[in-house]
C-alpha positions in Angstrom: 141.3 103.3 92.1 144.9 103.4 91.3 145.9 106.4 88.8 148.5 107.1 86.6 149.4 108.8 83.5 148.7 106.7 80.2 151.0 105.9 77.4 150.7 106.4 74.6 150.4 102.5 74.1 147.4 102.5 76.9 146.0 105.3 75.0 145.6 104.5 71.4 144.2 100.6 72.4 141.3 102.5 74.9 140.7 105.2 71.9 140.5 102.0 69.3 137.9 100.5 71.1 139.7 96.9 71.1 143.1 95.0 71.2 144.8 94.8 68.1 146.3 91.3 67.9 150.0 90.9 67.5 152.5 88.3 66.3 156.0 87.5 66.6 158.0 89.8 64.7 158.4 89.4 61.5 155.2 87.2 61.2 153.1 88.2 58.3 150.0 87.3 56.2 149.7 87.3 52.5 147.2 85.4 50.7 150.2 83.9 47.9 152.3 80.9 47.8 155.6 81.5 45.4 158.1 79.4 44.2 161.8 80.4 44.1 164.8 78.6 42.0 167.1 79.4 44.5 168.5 76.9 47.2 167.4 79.2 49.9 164.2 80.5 50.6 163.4 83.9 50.5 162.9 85.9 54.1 161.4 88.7 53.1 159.5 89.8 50.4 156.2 88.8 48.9 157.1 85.5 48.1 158.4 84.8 51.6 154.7 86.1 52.8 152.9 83.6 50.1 155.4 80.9 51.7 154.6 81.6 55.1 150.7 81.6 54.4 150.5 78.8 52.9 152.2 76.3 55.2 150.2 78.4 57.8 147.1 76.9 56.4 148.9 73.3 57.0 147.7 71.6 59.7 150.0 71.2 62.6 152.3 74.0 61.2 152.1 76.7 64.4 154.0 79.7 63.6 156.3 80.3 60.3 158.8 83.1 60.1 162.9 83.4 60.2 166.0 84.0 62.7 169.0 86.3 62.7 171.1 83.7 60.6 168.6 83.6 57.2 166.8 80.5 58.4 163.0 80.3 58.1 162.0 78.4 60.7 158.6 76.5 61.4 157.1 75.8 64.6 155.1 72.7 64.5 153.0 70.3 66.7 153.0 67.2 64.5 154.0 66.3 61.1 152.7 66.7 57.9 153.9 65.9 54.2 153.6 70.1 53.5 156.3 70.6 55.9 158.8 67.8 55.3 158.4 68.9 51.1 159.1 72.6 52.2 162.0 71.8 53.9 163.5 68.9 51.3 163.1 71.8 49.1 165.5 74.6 50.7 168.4 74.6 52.1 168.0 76.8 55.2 164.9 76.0 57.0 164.8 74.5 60.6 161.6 73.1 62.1 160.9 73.1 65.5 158.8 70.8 67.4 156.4 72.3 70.3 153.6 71.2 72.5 150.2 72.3 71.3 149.4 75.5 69.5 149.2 78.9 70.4 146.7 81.1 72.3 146.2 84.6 73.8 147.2 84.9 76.7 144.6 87.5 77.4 141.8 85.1 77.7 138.3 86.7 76.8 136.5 84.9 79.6 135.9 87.6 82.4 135.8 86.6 86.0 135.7 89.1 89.0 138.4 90.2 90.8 140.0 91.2 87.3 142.0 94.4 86.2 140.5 97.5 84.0 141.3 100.8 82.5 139.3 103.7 82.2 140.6 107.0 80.9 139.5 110.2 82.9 141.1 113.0 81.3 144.4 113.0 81.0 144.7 110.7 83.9 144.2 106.6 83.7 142.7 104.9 86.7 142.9 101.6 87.2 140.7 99.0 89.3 138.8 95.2 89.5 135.9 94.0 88.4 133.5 93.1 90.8 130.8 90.5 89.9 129.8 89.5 86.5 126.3 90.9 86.1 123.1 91.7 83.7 121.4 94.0 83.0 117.6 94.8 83.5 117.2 93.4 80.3 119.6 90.5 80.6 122.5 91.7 78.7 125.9 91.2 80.2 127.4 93.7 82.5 130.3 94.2 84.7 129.8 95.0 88.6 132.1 97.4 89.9 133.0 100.4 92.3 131.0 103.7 91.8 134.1 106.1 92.3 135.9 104.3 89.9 133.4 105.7 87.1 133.8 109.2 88.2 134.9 111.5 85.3 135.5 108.6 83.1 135.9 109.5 79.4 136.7 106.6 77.8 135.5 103.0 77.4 136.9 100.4 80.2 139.2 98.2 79.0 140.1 94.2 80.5 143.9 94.8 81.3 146.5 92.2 81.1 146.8 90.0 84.1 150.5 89.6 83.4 151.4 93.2 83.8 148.6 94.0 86.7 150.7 93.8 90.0 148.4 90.9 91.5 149.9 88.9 88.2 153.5 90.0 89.1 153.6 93.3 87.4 155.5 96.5 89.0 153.7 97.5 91.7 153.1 101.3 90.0 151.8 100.0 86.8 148.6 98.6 85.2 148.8 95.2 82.4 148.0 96.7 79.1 144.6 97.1 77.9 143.7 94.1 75.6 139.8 94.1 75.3 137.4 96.5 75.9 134.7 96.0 78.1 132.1 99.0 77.4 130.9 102.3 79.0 129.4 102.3 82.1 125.8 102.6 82.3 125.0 103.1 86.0 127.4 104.7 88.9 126.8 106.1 92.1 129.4 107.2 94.6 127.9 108.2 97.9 124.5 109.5 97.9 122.1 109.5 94.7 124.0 111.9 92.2 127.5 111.2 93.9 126.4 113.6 96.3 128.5 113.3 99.4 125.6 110.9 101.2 124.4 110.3 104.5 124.0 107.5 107.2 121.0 105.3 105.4 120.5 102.9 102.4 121.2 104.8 99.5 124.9 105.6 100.0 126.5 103.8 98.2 129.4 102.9 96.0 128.5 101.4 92.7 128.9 101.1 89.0 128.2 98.8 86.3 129.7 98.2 82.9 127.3 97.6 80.3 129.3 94.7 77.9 129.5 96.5 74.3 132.2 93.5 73.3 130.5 90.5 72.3 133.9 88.6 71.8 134.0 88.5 76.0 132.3 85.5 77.9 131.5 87.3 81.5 131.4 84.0 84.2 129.4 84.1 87.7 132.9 83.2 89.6 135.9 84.9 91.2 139.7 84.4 90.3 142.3 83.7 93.1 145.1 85.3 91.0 147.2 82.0 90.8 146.4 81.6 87.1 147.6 84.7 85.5 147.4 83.5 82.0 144.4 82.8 82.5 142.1 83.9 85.5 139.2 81.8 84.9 141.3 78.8 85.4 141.3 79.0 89.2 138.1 80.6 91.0 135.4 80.8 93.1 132.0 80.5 91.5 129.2 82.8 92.9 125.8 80.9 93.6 123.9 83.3 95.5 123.8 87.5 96.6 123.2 88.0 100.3 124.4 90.5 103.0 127.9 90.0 104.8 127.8 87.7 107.8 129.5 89.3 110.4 130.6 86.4 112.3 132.9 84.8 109.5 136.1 86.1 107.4 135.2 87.7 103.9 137.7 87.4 100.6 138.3 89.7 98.4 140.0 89.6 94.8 141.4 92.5 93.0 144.6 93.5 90.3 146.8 95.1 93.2 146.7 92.6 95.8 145.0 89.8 94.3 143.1 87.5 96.6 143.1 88.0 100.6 141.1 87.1 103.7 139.8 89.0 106.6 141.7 88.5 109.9 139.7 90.2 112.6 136.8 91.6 113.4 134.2 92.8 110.7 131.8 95.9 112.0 128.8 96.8 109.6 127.6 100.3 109.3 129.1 103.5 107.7 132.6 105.3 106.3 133.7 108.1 105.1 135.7 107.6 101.8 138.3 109.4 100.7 137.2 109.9 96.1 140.6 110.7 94.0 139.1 114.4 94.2 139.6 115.0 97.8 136.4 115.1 98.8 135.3 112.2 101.4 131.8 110.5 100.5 129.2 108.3 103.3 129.1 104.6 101.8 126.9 101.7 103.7 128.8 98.6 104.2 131.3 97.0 106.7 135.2 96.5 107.0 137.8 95.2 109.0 141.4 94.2 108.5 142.6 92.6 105.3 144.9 93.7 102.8 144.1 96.0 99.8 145.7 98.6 97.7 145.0 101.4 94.7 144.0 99.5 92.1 141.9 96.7 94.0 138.7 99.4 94.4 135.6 97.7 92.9 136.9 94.4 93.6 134.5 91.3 94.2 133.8 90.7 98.1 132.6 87.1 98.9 131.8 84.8 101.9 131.9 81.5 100.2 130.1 82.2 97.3 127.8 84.6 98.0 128.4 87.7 96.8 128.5 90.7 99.7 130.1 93.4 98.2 132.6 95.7 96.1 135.9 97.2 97.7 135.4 100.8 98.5 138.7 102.2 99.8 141.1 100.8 102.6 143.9 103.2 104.8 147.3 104.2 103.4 149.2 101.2 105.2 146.9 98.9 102.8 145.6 97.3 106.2 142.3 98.0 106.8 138.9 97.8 104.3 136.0 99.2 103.6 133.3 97.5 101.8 130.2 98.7 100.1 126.9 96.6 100.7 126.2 95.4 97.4 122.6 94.6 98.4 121.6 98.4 98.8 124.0 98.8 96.0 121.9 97.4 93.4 118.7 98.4 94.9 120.0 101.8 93.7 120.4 100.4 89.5 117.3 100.3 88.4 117.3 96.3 87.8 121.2 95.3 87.5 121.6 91.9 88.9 124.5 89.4 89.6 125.0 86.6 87.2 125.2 83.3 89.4 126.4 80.0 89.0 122.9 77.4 89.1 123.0 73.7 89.4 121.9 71.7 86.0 118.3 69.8 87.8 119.2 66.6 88.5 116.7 63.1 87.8 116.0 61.3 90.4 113.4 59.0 89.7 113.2 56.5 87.5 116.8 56.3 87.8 118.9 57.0 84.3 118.2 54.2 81.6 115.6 52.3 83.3 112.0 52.3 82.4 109.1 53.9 83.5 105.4 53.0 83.0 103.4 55.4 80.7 101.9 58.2 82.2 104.4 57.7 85.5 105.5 61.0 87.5 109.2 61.8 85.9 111.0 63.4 89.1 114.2 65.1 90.5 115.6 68.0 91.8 116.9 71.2 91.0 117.3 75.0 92.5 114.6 76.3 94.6 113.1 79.2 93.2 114.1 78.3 89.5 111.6 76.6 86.7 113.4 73.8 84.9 113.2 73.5 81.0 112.4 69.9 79.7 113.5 69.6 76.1 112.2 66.0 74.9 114.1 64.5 72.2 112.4 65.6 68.5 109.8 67.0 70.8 109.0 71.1 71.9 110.2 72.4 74.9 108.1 73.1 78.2 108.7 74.6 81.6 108.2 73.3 85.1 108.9 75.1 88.0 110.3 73.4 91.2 108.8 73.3 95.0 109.5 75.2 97.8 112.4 72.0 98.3 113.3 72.1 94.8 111.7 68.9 93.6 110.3 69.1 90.1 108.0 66.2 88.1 106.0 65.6 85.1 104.4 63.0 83.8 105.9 60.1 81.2 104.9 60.2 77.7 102.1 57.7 76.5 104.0 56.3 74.1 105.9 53.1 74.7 109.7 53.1 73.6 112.7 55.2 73.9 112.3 58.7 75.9 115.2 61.2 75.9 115.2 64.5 77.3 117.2 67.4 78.3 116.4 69.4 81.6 118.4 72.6 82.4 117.8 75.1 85.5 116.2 78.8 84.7 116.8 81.0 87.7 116.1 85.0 85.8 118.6 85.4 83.5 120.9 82.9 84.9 121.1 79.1 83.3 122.4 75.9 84.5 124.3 73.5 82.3 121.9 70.5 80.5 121.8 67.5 81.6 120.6 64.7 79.5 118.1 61.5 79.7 117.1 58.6 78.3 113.8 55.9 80.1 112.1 53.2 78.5 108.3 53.9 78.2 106.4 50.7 79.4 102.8 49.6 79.5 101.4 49.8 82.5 97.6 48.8 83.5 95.2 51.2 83.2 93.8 52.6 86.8 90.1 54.4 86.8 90.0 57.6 86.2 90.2 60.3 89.0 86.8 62.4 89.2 88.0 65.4 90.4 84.7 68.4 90.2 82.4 68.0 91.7 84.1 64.9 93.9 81.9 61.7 95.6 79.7 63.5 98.5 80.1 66.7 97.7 77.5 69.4 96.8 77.4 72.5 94.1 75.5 75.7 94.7 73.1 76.3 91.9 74.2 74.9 88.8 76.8 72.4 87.2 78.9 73.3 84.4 80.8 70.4 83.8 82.5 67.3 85.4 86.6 67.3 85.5 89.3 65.3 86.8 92.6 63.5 85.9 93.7 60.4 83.8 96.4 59.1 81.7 97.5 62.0 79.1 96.1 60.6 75.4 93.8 58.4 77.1 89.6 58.7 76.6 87.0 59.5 79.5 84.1 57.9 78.8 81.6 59.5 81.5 77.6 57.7 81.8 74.9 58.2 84.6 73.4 61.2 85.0 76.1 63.1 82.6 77.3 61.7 79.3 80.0 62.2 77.2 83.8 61.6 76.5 86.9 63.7 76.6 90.4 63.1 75.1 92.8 63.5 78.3 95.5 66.8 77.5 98.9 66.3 78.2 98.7 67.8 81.4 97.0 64.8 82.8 93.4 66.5 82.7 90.2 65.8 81.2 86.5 67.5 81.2 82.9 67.3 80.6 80.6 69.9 79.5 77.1 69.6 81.3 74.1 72.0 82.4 72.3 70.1 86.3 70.1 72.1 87.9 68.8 71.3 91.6 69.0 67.9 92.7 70.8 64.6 93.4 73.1 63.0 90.7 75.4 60.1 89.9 78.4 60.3 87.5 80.5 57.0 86.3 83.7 57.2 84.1 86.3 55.3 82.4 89.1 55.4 80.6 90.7 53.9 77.5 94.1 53.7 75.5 95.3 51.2 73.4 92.4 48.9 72.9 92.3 48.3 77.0 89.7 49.9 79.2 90.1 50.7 83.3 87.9 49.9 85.5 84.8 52.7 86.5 85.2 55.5 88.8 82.0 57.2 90.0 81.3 60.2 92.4 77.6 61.0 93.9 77.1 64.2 94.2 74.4 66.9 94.8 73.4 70.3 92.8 71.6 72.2 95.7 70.2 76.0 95.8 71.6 78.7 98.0 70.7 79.6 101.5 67.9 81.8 101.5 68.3 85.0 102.9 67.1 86.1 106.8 65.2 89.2 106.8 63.6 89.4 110.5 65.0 89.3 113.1 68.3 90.8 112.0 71.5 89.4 112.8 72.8 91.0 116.5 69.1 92.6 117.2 67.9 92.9 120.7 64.3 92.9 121.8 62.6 93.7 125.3 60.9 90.6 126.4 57.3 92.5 125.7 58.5 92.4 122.5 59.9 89.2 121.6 59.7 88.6 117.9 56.8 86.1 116.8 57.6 85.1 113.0 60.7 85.1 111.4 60.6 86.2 107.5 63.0 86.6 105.0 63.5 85.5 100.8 64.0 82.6 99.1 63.3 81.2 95.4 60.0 80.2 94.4 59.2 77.0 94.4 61.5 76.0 97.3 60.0 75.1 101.1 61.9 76.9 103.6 62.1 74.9 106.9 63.2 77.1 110.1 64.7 75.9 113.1 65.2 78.1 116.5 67.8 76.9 119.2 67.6 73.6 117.3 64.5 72.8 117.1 62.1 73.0 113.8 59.3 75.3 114.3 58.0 75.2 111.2 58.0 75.1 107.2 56.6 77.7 104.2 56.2 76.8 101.1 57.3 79.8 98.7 55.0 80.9 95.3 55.3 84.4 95.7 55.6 87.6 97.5 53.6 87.1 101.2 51.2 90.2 102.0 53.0 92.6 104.5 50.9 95.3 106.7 53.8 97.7 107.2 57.4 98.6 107.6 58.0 98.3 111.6 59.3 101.2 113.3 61.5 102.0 115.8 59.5 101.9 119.2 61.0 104.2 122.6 63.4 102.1 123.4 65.3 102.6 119.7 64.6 98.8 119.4 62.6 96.6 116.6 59.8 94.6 116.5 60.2 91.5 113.7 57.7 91.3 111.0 58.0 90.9 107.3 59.2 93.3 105.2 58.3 94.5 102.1 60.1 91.9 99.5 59.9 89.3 101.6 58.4 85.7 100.0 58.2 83.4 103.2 57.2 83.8 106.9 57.5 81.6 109.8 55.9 82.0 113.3 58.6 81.3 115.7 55.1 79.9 118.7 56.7 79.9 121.8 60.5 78.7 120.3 61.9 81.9 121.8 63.5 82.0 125.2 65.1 85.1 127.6 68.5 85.3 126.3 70.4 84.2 123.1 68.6 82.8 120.2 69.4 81.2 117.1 67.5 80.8 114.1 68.4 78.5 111.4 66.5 78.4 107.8 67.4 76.2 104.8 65.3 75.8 101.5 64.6 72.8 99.8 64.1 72.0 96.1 63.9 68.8 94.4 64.9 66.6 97.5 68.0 68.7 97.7 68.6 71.3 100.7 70.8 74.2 100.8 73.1 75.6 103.6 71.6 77.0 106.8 71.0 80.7 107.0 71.6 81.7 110.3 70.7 84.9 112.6 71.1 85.1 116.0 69.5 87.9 118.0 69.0 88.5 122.1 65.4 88.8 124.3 65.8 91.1 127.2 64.3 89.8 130.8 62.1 91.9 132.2 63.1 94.5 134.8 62.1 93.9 138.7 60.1 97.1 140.0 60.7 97.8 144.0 57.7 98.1 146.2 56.0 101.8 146.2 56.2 103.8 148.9 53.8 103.1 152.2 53.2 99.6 151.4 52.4 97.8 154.3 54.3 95.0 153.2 57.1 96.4 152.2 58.5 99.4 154.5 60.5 99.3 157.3 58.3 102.0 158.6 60.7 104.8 157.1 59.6 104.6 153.9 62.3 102.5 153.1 62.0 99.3 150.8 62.5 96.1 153.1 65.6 94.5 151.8 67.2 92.2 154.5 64.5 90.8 156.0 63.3 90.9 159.6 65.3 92.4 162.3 67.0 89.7 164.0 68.8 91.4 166.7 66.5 90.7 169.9 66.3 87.6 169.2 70.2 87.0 168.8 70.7 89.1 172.1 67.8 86.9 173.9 69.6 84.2 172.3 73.0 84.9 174.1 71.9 85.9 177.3 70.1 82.0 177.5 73.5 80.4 176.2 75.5 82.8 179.4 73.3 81.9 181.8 73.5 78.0 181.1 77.2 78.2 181.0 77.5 80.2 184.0 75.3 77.7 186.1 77.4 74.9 184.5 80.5 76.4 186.2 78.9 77.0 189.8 77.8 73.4 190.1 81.5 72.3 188.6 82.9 74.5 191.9 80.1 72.9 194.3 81.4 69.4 193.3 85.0 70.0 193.7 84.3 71.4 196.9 82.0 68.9 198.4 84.3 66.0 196.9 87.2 68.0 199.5 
């Protein structure tokens, strides 16, 4: 923030609230137009006012009032009969010719990177605008540094590019204020409360402006500072909010310095900064060198255009910066948000001014992440939202002839521009209708409620088999049935007409089946010692149905349910902590499982069957334990060694492998002796 003491000037437009506007001097309005017998026209006076006001009201005529010499002079754009009669009449006016009219030269569209005003006391600070914003409830607001709000007693107030030094003003002095923006309704300067922080996300260093002046037009762009009359003639628009990226140069705009580049290295973390109270506060962000003054704090911070941040302070040679994050910036405002520029969606099929068959997908492209507002023409409004690649589509109208429509982007509070269509609707033949629920080969648990699916919007589904009825297709493209099939096997056909012509038939075959009944014994994971090995399997179902159970694969049996089966008893736990199957009390069917079961993993398998139909398999899968091998008692003449000592690697086989080696020595040895007797004898 760059301060200053205020004039008096600065400080009656802040305390007004808003810029007066001015005129050349000598330029005044009075609602009369006067006549005068003189050969001169008056200059002054109230018939000099009703003279000036009235050619004022002539088109063309610019600006009306009078020189040093007596002249009244009038500035004018083009001609008119008013003027040429005003100035056959008197001798002393001169009318100038100029290009186009006038116009502030304070525009009223705000951009970032702007000059403001804010009294603190009996100081005035001065700094930029950040990023155009809203507000959690989608006012405008102005995004901005959080010191620059410390102590601030007065409205901010847009000051005049012109006289900021970024617009070629004295270095030690701020434009005058010429339209107030509003008070600020968030700030935080360091830690939450402006406390002096610490090293994590929530020191930080931002404010934002509520908009209180609804003359202002706030745009989601930047100004470079080479339009000074007007700084939303030349900027950078802001598309998207994102965290710096560390590897590429950042701008920055602000009222001292105007627009500059990073040109080094960028390092993220921590600073101390220096408030105008002496006292240093811990803001999150990065810096790095680049140019920036007093006056350029709160200033917009951009890598392209994405928004990264505000300008937090820089050193006293104006070198170096320091930016705060303005991701964990507005995580702290309860909602703020930037106001971006979004693309108008875009049609991309059919292409502009062609035609496109009734009932046709309408398609294009837009933002990702945004929902896209179709206005037809004479028609209401609706809202699609775009794909995870930004492609949107509805369908065509069913009405032949001219379509137009107007699509625009809706991305939170942000919109795009419209852009506007026009198709021809054309006939196109009728296809059969899509069954959708329950589709060809599929089945339905329990009961049907009705039969749905898709068709041309304003068309009729005519539906005949085993459901009847007919349904006028919604502009959404879908269409249903209301039905009530219980258990069993059903076919559905449908059609569709518009327009006198009829598509051909559709049909889907389909089943209404009852649930899986339920497995009681044995219970899903049990384990059983092979004594006892479960032999039935029980469980419930619903009356009526025949339960059919199938172990490892194989059907073991069937039970036809009509009621509750008798049961003996509840089993109980036996030594081991293991259980025995057998029904239990509530059960309605039982099975025996014969000799199905096997050491090991089994499965069992159970469906029930009603009305030809079958259910899903009910499954349980439980273990039989092999029996345990018991070692030979003691003194078994079988099975000692005669220690008392279980036989467990058979017969001793040593005198026989020593008897064994002594025969295969001896042979060898006798082999060599006759060897020598040969060799000797053949010598």
């Amino acid at each position: 923030m760059s301060v200053q003491s205020p004039t008096p000037r600065l400080r009656r437009a802040l305390a007004l609230g808003t810029a007066a506007a001015f005129g050349l001097g000598g330029f005044f309005a009075t609602p009369a137009f006067a006549e005068t017998t003189s050969a001169d026209a008056p200059i002054s006076g109230e018939t000099f006012e009703s003279n000036a006001f009235e050619l004022l009201e002539t088109e063309g005529v610019e600006a009306v009032g009078h020189d040093a010499e007596g002249n009244i002079v009038i500035r004018t754009s083009e001609t008119s009969d008013a003027v040429a009669e005003f100035d056959a009449t008197y001798d002393n006016v001169v009318v100038q010719t100029i290009v186009g009219g006038y116009s502030s030269m304070a525009t009223t569209d705000v951009v970032g990177g702007a000059g403001y005003l804010v009294e603190a006391g009996e100081l005035l600070g001065a700094c930029s605008t950040g990023f155009s914003g809203w507000t959690p409830e989608g006012e405008p607001a102005v995004i901005t540094a959080g010191h620059c709000a410390v102590g601030a007693t007065s409205p901010a107030a847009l000051s005049t590019p012109s006289g900021d030094p970024a617009g070629g003003g004295p270095s030690d002095s701020a434009g005058a204020p010429y339209a107030v923006i509003g008070d600020f309704g968030f700030s935080q300067y360091g830690g939450p409360g402006n406390t002096p922080g610490d090293t994590n996300d929530t020191s930080v260093d931002i404010a934002v402006i509520d908009v209180d002046n609804v003359a202002l037009d706030l745009l989601p762009a930047v100004t470079d500072w080479t339009t000074t009359g007007d700084l939303s003639q030349s900027t950078t628009a802001i598309t998207s909010v994102g965290t710096v990226d560390l590897t590429q140069p950042v701008s920055k705009s602000g009222r001292t310095t105007g627009k500059s580049t990073s040109t080094g290295t960028l390092t993220a973390g921590w600073a101390n900064v220096e408030g105008d109270d002496g006292d240093d506060h811990i803001v999150k962000g990065f810096g790095g060198p680049m140019a920036v003054l007093g006056g350029d704090s709160g200033g917009a911070v951009y890598q392209g255009e994405k928004a990264v941040g505000l300008v937090s302070g820089g050193n006293q040679p104006g070198t170096e910066i320091w930016v705060a994050d303005l991701v964990s910036g507005l995580a702290q405002t309860d909602g703020y948000t930037v106001m971006l520029e979004i693309d108008a969606p875009v049609l991309v099929t059919p292409a502009n001014g062609s035609e496109v068959e009734r009932g046709a997908q309408i398609s294009g492209t837009g933002v990702i992440g945004s929902t896209v507002t179709v206005t037809p023409t004479g028609g209401e409004s609706f809202s699609i939202p775009t794909n995870a690649e930004g492609n949107w589509s509805f369908p065509a109208p069913t009405a032949l002839g001219n379509y137009g429509f107007s699509v625009q982007s809706v991305s939170g509070f942000n919109t795009s521009e419209v852009n506007t269509y026009a198709l021809e609707v054309v006939p196109a033949p009728l296809v059969a209708p899509v069954i959708e629920t329950p589709a060809d080969g599929t089945t339905v648990e329990t009961e049907l409620t009705s039969v749905s699916g898709t068709a041309l919007p304003g068309a009729t589904v005519t539906l005949d088999g085993d459901v009847t009825g007919t349904a006028l297709v919604g502009s959404d493209g879908t269409w249903s049935v209301a039905t009530s099939l219980s258990y069993g096997a059903y076919t559905v056909t449908a059609t569709q007409a518009s327009e006198g012509e009829t598509s051909p038939v559709a049909s889907s075959g389909f089943a209404v089946v009852p649930v899986a009944p339920s497995i009681s014994t044995p219970g899903e994971g049990d384990s059983f010692p092979a004594s006892d090995a479960p032999e039935t399997t029980s469980g419930v179902g619903i009356e009526g149905a025949t339960v059919t159970v199938s172990v490892n694969g194989e059907v073991v049996g069937t039970a036809d349910i009509e009621g509750e089966l008798p049961v003996d008893e509840v089993p109980l736990a036996n030594a081991a902590g293991d259980f025995n199957a057998a029904a239990l009390p509530g059960d309605n069917w039982e099975v025996a499982l014969a000799d199905s079961v096997v050491t090991g993993a089994n499965v069992i398998s159970v469906t029930q069957e009603i009305n030809g139909v079958s259910s899903a398999a009910a499954t349980a899968t439980f273990e039989v334990r092999a029996a345990a091998v018991e070692p030979p008692t003691e003194g078994d003449d079988d099975g000692d060694n005669g220690d008392g000592l279980a036989v467990t690697g058979g017969p001793d086989m040593m005198p026989i492998g020593i008897a064994a080696w002594l025969l295969i020595a001896g042979g060898i040895a006798t082999t060599v002796i006759v060897r020598k007797r040969r060799l000797s004898a053949e010598v």
